[in-house]
mmCIF entry with sequence, helices, sheets and N, C-alpha, C, O atoms, coordinates in Angstrom:
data_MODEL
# 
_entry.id   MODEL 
# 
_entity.id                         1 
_entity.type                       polymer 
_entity.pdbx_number_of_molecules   1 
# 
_entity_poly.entity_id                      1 
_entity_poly.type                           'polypeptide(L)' 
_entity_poly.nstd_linkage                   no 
_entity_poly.nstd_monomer                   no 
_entity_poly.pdbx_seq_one_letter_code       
;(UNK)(UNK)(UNK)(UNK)(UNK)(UNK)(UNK)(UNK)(UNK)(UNK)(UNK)(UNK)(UNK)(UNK)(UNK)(UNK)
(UNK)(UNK)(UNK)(UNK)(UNK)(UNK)(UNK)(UNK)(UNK)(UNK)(UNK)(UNK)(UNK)(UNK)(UNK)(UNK)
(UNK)(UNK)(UNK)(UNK)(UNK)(UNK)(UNK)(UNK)(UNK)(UNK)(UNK)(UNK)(UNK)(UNK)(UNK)(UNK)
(UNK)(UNK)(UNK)(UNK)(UNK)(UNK)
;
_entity_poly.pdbx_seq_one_letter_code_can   XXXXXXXXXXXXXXXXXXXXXXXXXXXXXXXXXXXXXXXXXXXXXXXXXXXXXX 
_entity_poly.pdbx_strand_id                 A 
# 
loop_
_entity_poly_seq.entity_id 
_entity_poly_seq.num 
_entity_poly_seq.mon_id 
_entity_poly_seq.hetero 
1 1  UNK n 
1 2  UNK n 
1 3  UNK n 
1 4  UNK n 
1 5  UNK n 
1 6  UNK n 
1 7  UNK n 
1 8  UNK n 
1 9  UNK n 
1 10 UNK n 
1 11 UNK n 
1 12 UNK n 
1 13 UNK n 
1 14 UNK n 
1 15 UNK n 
1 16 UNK n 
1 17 UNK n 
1 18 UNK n 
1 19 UNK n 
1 20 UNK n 
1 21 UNK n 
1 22 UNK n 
1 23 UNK n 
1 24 UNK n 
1 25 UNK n 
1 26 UNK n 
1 27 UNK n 
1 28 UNK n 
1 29 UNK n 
1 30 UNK n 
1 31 UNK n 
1 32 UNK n 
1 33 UNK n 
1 34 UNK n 
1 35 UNK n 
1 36 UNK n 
1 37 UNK n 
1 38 UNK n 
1 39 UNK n 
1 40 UNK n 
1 41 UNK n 
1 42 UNK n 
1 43 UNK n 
1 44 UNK n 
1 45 UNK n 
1 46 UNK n 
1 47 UNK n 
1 48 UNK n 
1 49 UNK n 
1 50 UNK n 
1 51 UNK n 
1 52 UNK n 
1 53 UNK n 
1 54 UNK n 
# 
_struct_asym.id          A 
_struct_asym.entity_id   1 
# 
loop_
_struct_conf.conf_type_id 
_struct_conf.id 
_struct_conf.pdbx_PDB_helix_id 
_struct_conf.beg_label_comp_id 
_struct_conf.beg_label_asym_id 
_struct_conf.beg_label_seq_id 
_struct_conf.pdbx_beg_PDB_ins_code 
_struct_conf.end_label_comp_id 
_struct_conf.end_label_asym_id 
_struct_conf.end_label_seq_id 
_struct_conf.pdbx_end_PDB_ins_code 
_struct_conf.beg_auth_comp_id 
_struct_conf.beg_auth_asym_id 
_struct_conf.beg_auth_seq_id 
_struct_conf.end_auth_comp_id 
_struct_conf.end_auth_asym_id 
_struct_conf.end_auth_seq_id 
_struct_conf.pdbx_PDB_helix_class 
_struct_conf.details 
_struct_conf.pdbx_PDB_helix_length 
HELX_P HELX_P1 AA1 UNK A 8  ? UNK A 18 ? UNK A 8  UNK A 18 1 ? 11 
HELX_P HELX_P2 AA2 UNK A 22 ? UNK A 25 ? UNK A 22 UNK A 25 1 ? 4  
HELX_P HELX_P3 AA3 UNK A 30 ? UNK A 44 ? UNK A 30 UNK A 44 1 ? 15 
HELX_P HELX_P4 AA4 UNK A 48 ? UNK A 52 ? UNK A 48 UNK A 52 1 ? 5  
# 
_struct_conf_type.id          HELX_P 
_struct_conf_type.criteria    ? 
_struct_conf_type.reference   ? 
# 
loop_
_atom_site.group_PDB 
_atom_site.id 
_atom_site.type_symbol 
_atom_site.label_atom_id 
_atom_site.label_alt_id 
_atom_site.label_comp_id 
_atom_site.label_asym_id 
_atom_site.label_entity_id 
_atom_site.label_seq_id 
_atom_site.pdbx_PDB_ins_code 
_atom_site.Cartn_x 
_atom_site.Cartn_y 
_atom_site.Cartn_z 
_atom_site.occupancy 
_atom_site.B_iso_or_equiv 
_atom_site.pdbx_formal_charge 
_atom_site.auth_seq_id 
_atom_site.auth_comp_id 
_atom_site.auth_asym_id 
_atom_site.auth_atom_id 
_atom_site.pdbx_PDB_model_num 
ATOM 1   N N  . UNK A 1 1  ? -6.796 229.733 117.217 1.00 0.00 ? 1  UNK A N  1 
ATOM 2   C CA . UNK A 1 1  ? -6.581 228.334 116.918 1.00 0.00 ? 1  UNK A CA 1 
ATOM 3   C C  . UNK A 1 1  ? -5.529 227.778 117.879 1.00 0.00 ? 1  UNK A C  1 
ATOM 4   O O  . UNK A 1 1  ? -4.464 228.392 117.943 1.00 0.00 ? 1  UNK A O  1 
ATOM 5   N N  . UNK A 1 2  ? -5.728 226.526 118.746 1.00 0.00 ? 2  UNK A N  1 
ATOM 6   C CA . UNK A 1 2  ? -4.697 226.233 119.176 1.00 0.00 ? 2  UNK A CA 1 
ATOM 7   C C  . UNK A 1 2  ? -3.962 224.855 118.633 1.00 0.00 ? 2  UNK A C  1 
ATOM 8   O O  . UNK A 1 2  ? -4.462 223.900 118.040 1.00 0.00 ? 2  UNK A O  1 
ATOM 9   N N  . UNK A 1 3  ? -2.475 225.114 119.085 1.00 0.00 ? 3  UNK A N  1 
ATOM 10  C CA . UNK A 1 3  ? -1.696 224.426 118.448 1.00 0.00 ? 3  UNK A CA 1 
ATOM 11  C C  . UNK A 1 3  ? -2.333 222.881 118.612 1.00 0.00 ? 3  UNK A C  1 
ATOM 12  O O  . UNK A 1 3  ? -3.265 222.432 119.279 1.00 0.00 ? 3  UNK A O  1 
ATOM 13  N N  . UNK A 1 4  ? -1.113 222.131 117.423 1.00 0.00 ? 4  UNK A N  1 
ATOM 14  C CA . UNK A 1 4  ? -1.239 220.560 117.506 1.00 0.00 ? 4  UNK A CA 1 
ATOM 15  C C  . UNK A 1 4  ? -1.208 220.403 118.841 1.00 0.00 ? 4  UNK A C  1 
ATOM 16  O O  . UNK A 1 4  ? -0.840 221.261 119.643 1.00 0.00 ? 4  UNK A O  1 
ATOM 17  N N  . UNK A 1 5  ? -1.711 218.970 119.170 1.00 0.00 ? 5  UNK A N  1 
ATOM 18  C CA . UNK A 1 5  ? -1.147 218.343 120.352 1.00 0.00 ? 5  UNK A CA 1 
ATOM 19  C C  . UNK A 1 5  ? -0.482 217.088 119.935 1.00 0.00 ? 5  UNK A C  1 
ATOM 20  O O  . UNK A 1 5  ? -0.961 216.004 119.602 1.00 0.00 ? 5  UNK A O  1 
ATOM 21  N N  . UNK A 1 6  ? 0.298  217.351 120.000 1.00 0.00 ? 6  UNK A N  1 
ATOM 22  C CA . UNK A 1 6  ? 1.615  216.293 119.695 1.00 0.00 ? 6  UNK A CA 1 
ATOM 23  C C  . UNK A 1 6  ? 2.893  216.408 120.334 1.00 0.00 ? 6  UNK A C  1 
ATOM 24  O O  . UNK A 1 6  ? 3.409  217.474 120.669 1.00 0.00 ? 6  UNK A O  1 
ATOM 25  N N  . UNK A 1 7  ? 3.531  214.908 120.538 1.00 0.00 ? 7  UNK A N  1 
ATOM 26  C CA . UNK A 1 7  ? 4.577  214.881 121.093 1.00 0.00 ? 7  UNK A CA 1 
ATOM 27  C C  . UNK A 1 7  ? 5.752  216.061 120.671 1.00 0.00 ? 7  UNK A C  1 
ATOM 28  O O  . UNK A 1 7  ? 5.638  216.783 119.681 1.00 0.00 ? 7  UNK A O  1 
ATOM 29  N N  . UNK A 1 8  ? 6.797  216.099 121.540 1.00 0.00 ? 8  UNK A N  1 
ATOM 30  C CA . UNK A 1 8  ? 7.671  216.894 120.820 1.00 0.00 ? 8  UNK A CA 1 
ATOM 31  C C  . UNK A 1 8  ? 8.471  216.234 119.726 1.00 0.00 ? 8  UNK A C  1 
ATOM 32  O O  . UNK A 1 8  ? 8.658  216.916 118.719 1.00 0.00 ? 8  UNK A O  1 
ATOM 33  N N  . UNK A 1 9  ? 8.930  215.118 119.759 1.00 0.00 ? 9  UNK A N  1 
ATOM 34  C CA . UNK A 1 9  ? 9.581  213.930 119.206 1.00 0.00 ? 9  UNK A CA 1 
ATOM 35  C C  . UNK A 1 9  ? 8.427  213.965 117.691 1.00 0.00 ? 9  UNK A C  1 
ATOM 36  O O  . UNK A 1 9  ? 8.901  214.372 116.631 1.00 0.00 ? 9  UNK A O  1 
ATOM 37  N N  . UNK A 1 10 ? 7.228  213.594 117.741 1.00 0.00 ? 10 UNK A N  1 
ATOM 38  C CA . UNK A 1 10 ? 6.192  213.313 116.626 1.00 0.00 ? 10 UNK A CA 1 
ATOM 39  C C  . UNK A 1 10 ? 6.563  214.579 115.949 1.00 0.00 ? 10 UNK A C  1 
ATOM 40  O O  . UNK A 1 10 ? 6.971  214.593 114.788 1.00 0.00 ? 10 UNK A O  1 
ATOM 41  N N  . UNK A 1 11 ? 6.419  215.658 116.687 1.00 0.00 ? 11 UNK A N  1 
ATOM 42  C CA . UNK A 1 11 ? 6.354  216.929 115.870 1.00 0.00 ? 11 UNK A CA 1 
ATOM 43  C C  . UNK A 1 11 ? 7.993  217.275 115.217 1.00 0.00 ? 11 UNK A C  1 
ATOM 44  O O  . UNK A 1 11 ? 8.164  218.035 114.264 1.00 0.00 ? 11 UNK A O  1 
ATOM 45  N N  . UNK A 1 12 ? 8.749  216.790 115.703 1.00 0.00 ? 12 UNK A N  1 
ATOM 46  C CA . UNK A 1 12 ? 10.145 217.199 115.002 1.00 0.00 ? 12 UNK A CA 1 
ATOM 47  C C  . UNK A 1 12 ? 10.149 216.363 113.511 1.00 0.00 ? 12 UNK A C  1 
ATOM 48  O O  . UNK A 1 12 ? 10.564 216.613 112.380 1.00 0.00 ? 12 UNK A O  1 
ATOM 49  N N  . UNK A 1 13 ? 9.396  215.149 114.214 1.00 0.00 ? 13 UNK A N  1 
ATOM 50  C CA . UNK A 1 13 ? 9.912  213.815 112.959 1.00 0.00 ? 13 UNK A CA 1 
ATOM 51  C C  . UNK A 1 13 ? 8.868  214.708 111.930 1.00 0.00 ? 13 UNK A C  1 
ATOM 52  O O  . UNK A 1 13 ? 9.426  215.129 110.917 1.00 0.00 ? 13 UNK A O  1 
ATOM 53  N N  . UNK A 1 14 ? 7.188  215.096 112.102 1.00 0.00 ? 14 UNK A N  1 
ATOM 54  C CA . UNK A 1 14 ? 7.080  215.228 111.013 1.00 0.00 ? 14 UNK A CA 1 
ATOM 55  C C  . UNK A 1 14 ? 7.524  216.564 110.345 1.00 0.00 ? 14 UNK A C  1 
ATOM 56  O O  . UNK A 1 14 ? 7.395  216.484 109.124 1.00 0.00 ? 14 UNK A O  1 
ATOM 57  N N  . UNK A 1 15 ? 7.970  217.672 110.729 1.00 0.00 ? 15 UNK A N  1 
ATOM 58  C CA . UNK A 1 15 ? 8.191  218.888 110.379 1.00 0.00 ? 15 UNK A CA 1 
ATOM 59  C C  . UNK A 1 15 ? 9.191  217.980 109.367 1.00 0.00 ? 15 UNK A C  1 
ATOM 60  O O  . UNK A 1 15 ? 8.795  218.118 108.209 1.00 0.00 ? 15 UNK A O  1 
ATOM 61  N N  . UNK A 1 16 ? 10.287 217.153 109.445 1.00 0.00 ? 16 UNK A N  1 
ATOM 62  C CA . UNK A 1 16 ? 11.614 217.091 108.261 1.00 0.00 ? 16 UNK A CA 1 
ATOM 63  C C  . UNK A 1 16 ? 10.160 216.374 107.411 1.00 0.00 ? 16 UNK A C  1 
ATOM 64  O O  . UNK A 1 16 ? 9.561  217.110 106.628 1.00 0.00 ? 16 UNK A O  1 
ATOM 65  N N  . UNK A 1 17 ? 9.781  215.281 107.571 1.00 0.00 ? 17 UNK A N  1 
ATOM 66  C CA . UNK A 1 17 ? 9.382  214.599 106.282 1.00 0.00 ? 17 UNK A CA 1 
ATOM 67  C C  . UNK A 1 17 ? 8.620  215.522 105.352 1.00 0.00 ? 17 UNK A C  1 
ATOM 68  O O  . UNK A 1 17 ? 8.592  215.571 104.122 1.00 0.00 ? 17 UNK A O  1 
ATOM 69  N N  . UNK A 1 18 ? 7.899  216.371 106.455 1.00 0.00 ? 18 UNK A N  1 
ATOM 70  C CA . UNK A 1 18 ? 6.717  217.380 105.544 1.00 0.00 ? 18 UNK A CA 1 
ATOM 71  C C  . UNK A 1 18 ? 7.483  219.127 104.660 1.00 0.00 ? 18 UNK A C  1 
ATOM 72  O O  . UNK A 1 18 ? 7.231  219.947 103.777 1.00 0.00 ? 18 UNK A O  1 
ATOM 73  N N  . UNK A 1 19 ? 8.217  218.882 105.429 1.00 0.00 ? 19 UNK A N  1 
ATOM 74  C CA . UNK A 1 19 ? 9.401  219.801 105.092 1.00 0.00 ? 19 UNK A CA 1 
ATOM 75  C C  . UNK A 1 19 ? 9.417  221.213 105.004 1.00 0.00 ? 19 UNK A C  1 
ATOM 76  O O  . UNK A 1 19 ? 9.924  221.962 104.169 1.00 0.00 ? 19 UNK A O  1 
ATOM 77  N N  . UNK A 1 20 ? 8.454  221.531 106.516 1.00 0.00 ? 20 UNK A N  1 
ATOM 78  C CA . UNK A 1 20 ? 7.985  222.351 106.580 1.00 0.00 ? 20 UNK A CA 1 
ATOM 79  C C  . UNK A 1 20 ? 8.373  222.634 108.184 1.00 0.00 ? 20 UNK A C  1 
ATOM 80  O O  . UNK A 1 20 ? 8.556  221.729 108.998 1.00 0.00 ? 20 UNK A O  1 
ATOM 81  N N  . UNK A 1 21 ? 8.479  224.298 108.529 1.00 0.00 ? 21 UNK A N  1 
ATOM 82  C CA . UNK A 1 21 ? 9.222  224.647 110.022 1.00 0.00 ? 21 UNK A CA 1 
ATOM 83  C C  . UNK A 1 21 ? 8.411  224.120 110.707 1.00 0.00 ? 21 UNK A C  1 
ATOM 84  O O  . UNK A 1 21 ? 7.310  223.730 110.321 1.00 0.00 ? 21 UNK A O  1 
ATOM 85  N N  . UNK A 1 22 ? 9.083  224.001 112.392 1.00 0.00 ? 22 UNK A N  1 
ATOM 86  C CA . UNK A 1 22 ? 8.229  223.280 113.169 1.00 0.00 ? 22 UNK A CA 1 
ATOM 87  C C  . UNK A 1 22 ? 7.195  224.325 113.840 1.00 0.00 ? 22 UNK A C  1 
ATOM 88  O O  . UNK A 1 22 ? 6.112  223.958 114.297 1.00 0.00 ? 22 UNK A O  1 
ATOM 89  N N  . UNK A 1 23 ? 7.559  225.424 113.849 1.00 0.00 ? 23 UNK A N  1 
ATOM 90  C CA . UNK A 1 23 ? 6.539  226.422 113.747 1.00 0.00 ? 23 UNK A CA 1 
ATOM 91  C C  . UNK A 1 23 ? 5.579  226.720 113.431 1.00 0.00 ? 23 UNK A C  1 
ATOM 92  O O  . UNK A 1 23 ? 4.697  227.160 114.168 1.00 0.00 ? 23 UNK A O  1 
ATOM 93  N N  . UNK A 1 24 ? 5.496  226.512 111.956 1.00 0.00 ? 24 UNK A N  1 
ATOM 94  C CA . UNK A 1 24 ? 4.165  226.417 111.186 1.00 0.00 ? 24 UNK A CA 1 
ATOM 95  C C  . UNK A 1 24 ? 3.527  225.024 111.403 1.00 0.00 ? 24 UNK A C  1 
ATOM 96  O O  . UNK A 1 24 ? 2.296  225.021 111.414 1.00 0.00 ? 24 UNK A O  1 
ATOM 97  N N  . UNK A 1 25 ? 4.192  223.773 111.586 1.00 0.00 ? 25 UNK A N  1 
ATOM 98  C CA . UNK A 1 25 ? 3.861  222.533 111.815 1.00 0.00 ? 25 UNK A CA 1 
ATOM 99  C C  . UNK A 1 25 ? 2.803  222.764 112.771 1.00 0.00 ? 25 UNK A C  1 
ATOM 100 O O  . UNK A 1 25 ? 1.605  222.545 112.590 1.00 0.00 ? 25 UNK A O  1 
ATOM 101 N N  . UNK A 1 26 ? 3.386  223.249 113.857 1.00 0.00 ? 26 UNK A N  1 
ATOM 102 C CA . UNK A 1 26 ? 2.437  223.102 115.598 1.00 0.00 ? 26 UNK A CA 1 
ATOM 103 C C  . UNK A 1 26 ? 0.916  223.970 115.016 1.00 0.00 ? 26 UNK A C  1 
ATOM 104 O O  . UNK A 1 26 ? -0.152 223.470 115.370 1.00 0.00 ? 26 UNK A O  1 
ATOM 105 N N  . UNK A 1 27 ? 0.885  225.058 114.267 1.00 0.00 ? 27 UNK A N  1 
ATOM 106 C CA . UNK A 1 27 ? -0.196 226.325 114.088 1.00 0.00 ? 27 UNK A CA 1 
ATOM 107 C C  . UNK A 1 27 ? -1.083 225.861 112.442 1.00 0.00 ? 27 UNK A C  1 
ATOM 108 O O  . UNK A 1 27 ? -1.920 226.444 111.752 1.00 0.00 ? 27 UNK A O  1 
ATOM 109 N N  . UNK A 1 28 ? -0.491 224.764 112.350 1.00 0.00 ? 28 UNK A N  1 
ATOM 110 C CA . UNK A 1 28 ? -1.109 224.060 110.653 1.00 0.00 ? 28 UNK A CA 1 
ATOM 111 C C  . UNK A 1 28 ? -2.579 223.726 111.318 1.00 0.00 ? 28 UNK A C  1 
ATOM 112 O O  . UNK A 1 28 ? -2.735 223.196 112.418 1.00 0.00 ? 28 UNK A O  1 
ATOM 113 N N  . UNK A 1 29 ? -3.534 224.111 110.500 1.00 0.00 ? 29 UNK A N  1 
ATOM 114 C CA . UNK A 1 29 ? -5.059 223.399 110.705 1.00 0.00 ? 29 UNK A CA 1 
ATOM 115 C C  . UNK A 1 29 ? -5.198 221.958 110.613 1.00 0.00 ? 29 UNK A C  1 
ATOM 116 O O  . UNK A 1 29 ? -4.949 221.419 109.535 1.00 0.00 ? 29 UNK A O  1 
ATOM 117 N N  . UNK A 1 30 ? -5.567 221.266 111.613 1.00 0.00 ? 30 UNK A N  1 
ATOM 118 C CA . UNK A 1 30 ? -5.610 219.755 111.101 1.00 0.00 ? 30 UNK A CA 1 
ATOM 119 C C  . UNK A 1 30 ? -5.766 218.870 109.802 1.00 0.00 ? 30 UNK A C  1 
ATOM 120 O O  . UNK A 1 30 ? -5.423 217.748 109.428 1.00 0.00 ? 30 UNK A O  1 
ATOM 121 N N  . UNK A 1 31 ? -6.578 220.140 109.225 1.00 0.00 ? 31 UNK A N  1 
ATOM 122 C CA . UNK A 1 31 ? -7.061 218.994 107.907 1.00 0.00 ? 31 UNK A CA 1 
ATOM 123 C C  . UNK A 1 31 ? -5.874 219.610 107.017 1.00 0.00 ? 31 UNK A C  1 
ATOM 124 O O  . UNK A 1 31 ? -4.843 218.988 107.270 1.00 0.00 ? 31 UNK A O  1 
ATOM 125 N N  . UNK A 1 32 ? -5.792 219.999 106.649 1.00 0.00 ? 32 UNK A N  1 
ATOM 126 C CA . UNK A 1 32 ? -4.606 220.545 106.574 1.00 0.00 ? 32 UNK A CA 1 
ATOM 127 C C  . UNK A 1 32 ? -2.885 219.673 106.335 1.00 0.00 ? 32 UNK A C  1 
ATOM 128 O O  . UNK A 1 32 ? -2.170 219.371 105.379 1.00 0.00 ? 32 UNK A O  1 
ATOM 129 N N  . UNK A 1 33 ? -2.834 219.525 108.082 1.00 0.00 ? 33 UNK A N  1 
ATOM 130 C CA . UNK A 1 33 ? -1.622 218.481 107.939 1.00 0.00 ? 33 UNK A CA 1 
ATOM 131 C C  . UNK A 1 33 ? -1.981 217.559 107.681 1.00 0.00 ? 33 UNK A C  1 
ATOM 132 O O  . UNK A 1 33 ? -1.211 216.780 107.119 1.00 0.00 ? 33 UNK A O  1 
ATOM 133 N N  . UNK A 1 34 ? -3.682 217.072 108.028 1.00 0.00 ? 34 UNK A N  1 
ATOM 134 C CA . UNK A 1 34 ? -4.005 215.392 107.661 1.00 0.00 ? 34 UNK A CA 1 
ATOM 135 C C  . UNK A 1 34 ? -3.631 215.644 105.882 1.00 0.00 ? 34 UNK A C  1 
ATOM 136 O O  . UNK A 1 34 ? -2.570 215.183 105.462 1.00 0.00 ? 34 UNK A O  1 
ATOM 137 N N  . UNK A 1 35 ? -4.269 216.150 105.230 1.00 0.00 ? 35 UNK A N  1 
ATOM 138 C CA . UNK A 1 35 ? -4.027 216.371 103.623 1.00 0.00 ? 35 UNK A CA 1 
ATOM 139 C C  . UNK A 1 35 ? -2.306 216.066 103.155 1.00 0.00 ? 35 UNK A C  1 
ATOM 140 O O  . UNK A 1 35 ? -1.886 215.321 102.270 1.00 0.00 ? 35 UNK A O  1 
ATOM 141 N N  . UNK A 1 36 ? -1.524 216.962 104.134 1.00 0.00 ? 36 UNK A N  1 
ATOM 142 C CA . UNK A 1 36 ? -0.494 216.909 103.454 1.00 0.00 ? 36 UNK A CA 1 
ATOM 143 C C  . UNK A 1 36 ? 0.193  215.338 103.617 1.00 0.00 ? 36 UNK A C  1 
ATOM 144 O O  . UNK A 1 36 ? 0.919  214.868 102.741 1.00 0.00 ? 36 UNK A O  1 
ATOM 145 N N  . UNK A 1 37 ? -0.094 214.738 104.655 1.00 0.00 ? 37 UNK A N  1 
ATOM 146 C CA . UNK A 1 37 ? 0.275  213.684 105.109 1.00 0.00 ? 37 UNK A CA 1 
ATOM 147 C C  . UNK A 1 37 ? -0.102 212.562 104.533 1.00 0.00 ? 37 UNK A C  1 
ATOM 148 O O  . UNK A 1 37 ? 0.563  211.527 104.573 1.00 0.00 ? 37 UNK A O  1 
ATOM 149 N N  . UNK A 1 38 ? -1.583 212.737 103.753 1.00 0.00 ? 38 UNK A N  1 
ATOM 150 C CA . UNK A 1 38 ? -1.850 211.324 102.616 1.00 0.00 ? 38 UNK A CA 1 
ATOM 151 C C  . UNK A 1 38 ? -0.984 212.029 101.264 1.00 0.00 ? 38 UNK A C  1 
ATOM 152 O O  . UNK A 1 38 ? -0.649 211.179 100.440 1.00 0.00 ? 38 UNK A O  1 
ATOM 153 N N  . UNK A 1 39 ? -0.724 212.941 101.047 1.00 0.00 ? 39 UNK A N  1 
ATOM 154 C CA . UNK A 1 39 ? 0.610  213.267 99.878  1.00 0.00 ? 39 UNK A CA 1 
ATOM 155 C C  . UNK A 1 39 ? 1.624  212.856 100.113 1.00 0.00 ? 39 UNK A C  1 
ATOM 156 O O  . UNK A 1 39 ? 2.366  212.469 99.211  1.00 0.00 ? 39 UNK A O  1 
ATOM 157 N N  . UNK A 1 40 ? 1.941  212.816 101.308 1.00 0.00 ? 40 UNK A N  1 
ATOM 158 C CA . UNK A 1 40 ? 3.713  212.019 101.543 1.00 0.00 ? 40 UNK A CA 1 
ATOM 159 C C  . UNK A 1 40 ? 3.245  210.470 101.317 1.00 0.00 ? 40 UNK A C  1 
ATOM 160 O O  . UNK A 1 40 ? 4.052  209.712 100.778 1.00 0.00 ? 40 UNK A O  1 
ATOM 161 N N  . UNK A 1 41 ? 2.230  210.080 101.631 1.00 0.00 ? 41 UNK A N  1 
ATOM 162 C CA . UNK A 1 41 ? 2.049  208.743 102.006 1.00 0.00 ? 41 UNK A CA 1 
ATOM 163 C C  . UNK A 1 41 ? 1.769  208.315 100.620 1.00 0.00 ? 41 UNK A C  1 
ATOM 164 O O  . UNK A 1 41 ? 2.353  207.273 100.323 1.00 0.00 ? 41 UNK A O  1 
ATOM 165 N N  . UNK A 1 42 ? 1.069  208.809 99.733  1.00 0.00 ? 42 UNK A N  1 
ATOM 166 C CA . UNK A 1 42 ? 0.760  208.452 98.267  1.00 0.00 ? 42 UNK A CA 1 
ATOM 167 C C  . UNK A 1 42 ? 1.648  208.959 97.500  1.00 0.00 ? 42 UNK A C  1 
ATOM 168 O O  . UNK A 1 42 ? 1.354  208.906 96.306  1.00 0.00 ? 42 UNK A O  1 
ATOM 169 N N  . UNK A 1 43 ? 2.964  209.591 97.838  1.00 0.00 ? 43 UNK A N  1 
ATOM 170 C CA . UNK A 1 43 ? 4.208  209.603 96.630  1.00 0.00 ? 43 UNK A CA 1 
ATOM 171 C C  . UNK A 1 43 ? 5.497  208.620 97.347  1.00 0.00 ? 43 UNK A C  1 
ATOM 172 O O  . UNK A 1 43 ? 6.637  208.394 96.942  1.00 0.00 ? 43 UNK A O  1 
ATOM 173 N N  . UNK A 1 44 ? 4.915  208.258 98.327  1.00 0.00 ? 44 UNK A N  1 
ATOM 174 C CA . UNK A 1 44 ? 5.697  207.103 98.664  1.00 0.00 ? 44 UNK A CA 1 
ATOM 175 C C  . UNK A 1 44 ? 5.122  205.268 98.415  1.00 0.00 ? 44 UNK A C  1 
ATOM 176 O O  . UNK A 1 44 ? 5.814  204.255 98.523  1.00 0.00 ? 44 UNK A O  1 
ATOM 177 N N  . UNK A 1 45 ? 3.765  205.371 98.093  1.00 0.00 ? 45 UNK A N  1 
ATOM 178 C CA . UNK A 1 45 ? 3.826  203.983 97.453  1.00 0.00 ? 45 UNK A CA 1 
ATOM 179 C C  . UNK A 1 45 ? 3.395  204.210 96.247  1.00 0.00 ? 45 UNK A C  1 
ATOM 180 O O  . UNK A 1 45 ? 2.707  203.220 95.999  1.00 0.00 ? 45 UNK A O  1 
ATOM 181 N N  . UNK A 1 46 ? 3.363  205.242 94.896  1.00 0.00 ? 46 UNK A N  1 
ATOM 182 C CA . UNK A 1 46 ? 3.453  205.181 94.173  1.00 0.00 ? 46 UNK A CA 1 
ATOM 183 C C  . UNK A 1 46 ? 4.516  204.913 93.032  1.00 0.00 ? 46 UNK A C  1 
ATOM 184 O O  . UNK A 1 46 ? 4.299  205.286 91.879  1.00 0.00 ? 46 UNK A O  1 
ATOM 185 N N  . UNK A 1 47 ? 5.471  204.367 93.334  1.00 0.00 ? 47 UNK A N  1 
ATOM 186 C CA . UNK A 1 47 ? 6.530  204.313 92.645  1.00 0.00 ? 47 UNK A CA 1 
ATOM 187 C C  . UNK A 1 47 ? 6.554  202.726 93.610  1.00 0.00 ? 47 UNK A C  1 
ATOM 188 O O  . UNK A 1 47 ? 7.144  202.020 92.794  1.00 0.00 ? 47 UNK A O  1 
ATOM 189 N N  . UNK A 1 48 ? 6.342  202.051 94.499  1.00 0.00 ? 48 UNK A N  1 
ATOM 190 C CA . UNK A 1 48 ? 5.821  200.677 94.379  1.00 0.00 ? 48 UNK A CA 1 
ATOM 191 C C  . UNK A 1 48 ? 5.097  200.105 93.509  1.00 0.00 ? 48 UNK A C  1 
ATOM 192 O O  . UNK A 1 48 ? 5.191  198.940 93.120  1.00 0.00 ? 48 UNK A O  1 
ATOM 193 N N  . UNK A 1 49 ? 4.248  201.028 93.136  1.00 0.00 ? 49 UNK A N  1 
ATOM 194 C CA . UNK A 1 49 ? 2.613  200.484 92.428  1.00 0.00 ? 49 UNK A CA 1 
ATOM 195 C C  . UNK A 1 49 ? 3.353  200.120 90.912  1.00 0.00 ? 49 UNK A C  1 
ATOM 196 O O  . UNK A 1 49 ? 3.094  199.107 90.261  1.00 0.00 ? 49 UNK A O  1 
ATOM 197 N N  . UNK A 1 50 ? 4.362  201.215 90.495  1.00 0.00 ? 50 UNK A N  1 
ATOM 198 C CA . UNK A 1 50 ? 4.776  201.488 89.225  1.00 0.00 ? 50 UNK A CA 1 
ATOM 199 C C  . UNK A 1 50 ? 5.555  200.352 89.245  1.00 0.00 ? 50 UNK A C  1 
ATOM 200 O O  . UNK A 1 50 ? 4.788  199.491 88.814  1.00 0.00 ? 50 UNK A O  1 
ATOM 201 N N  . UNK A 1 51 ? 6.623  199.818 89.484  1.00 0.00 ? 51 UNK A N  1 
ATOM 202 C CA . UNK A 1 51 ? 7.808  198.609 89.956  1.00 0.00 ? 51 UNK A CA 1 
ATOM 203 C C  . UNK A 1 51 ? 6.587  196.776 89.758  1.00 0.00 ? 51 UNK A C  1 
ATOM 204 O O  . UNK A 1 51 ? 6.770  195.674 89.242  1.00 0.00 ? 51 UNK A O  1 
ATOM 205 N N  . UNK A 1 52 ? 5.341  197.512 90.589  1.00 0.00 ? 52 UNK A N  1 
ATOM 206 C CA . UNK A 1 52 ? 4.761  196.102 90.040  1.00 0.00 ? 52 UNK A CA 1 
ATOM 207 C C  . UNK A 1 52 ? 3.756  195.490 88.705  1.00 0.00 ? 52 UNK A C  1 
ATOM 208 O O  . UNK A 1 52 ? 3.341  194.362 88.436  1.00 0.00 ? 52 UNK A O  1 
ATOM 209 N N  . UNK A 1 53 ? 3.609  196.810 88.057  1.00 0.00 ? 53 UNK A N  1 
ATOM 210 C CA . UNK A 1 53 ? 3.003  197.007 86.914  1.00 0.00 ? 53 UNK A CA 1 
ATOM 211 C C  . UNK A 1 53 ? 3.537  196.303 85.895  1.00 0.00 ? 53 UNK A C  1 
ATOM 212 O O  . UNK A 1 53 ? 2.880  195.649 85.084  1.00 0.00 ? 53 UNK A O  1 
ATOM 213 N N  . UNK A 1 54 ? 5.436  196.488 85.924  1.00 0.00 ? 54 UNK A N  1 
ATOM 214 C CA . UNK A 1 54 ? 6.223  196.199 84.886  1.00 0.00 ? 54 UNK A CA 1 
ATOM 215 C C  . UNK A 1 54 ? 6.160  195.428 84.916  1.00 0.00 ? 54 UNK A C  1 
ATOM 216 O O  . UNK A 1 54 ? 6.756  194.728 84.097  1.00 0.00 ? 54 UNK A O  1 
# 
């Protein structure tokens, strides 16, 4: 498998948000990081969604 292709900069930023080494970041299967990446993205506007409910 070869690694991501991504910046070095892209790949630092997402290793903290995903919170995962940048090691495993670069060797992650695409679908994979795509998956984990609509989880950051959907526990970050879910607690919007909740704020406009009330």
């Amino acid at each position: 498998m070869r690694p991501l292709q991504l910046s070095p900069e892209t790949a630092v930023e997402l290793a903290k948000k995903l919170n995962v080494p940048l090691e495993e970041l670069m060797h992650m299967p695409k679908h994979i990081l795509v998956r984990k990446m609509m989880e950051l993205e959907a526990s970050k506007t879910e607690p919007n969604e909740e704020k406009e409910t009330e």
